[in-house]
N, C-alpha and C positions, 0 to 999 in steps of 0.2 A: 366583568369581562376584561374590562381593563387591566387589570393590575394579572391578570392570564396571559394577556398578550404580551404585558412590559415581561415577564419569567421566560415567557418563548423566545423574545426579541436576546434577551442575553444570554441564554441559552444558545442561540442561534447564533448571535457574536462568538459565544465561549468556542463553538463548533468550528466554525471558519477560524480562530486563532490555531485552533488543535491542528486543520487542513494544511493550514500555511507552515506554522514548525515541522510536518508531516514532507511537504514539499523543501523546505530548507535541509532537511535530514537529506533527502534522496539527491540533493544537489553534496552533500557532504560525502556520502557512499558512494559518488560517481569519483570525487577525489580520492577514496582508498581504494578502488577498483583501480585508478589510473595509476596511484603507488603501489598497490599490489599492497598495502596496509591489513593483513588476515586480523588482527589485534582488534583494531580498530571497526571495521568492519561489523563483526559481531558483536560491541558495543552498540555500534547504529540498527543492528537487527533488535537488540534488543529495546534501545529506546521506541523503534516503530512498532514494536507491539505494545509497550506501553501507550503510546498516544493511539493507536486504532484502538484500544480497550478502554479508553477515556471518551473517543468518540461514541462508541457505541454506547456505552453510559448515561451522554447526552442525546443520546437520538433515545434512550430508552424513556427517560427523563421527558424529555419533547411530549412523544407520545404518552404519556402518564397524563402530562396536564392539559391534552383535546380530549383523551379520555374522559376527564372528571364532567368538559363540558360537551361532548356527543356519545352519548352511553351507546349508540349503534356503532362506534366505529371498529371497522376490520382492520388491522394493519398487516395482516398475516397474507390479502390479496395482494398480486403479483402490479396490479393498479397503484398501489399505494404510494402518495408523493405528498412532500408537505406543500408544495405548491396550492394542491387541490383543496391542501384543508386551511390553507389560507384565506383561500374565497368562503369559506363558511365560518367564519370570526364573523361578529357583530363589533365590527370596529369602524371608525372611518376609514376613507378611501389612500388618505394620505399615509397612516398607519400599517395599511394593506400593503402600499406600494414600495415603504420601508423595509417591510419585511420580504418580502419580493425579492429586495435588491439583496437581499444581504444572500441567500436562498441561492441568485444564480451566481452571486461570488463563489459560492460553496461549489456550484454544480463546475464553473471557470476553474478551480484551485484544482477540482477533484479531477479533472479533464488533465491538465496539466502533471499531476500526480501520475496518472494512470501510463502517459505518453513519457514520464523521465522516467519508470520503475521500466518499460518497456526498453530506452534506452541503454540504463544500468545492466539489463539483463543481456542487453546484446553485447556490449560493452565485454560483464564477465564471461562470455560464451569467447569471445574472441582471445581473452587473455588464456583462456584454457587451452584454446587449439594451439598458442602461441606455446604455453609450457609441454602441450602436447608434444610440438613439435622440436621443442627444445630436447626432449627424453628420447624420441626419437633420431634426431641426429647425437647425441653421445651416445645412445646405445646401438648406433647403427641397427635402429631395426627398419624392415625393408616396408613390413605392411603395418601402420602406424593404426590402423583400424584394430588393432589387436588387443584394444582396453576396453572393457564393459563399464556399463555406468557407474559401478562401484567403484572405479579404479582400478580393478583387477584384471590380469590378464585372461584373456577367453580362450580355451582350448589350448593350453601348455601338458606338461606329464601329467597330468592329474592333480595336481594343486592349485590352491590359488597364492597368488603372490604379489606384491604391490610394481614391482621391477621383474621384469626378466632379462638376465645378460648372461651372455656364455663368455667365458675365463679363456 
């Protein structure tokens, strides 16, 4: 049981190093949002899906090795928390409370993730309205509301087209 727990314990480490470069990433794409860095940008989309696909890996992994030692477990219920399956380790309590801690690091990191991708997200909503408003004022258009989510304008001649301007 022991030598289960030390696998989960760095496993668990390995999870939270993942969370935290996870978090330094979205403090990076807050700096190409604020340059306007498109290049860039999609680089850091890309490495965040590598690391959420590393994470989940180890959370797969995690659960693999309670699996071998609780053959009843569900992780597919919506209850599911490793918290829960920590108190059912036959370990000592000292080793319990290690694991614990590293567990709500994860839960602090993942918190803190959640509230900067929210940030970032406002962040490029505002640069839009800003370039919005920039094509609006060179194009003198009067109702700025006139671009659909695609970019396109809504209800012109009949086409779609990424700019409208009359000559």
């Amino acid at each position: 049981m022991e030598k289960i727990t030390d696998k989960i314990e760095r496993l668990l480490q390995e999870k939270l190093s993942l969370y935290q470069k996870l978090q330094s990433l979205l403090e990076l794409e807050k700096t190409h949002v604020i340059g306007m860095d498109v290049d860039s940008l999609w680089i850091t989309v890309s490495q965040k899906k590598t690391l959420t696909k590393q994470i989940e890996t180890i959370r797969q992994r995690i659960i693999s090795l309670f699996s071998e030692t609780h053959s009843s477990l569900n992780v597919d219920t919506p209850s599911f928390s490793l918290t829960s399956l920590i108190k059912t380790l036959n370990v000592s309590s000292e080793k319990k409370a290690e694991l614990k801690k590293i567990i709500f690091s994860i839960h602090t990191c993942k918190e803190e993730i959640t509230q900067r991708a929210s940030e970032n997200k406002n962040f490029i909503n505002e640069y839009l309205t800003i370039i919005n408003g920039i094509f609006g004022t060179i194009l003198d258009i009067a109702d700025k509301k006139g671009y659909g989510h695609s970019g396109t304008m809504l209800k012109t001649s009949g086409k779609n087209c990424l700019i409208h301007a009359e000559v």
